[in-house]
C-alpha positions in Angstrom: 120.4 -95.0 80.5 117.7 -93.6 78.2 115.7 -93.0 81.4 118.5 -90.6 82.4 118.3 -89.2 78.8 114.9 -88.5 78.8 114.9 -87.1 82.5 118.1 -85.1 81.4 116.1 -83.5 78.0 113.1 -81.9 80.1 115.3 -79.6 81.9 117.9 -79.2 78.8 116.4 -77.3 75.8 119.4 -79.0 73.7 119.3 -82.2 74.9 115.5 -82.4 73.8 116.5 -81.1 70.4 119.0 -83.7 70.2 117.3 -86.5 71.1 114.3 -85.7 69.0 116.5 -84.8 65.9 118.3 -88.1 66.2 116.0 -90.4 68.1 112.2 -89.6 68.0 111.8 -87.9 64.5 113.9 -90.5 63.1 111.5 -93.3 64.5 108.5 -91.7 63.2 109.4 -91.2 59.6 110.7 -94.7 59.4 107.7 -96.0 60.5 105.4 -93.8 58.3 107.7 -94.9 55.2 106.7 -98.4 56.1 102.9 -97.8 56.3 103.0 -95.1 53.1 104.8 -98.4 51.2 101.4 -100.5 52.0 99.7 -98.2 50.0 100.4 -99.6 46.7 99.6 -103.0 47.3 96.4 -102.5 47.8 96.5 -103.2 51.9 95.5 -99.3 53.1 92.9 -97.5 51.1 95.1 -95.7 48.4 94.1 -92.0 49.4 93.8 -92.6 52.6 96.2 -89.7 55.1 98.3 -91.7 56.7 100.6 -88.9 59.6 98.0 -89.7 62.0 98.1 -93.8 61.6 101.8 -93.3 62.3 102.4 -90.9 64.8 99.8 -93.1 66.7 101.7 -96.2 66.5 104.7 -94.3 67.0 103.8 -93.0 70.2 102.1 -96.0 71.4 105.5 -98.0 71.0 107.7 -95.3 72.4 105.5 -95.0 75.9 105.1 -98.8 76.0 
């Protein structure tokens, strides 16, 4: 079904803002809260600019 979703959202400008509003942006700000909340603990370098890090992993799980 998501296959149809996704095939569905790159001919409807709606659909894509849809499923990015609900789905993808969703996914990446959960998973940048997680890795931000490593931060403090001393596992990731404190000052370190962590978007990238995330949208990285983010992308690399969604394609898989």
């Amino acid at each position: 079904m998501y296959r149809a979703v996704i095939a569905g959202a790159q001919s409807d400008a709606e659909l894509r803002a849809t499923l990015h509003e609900r789905f993808l942006a969703t996914v990446e700000q959960s998973t940048f809260d997680r890795i931000v909340r490593a931060q403090p603990s001393g596992e990731l370098v404190a000052d370190a600019d962590l978007r990238f890090p995330a949208e990285v992993l983010c992308g690399t799980l969604y394609y898989r």
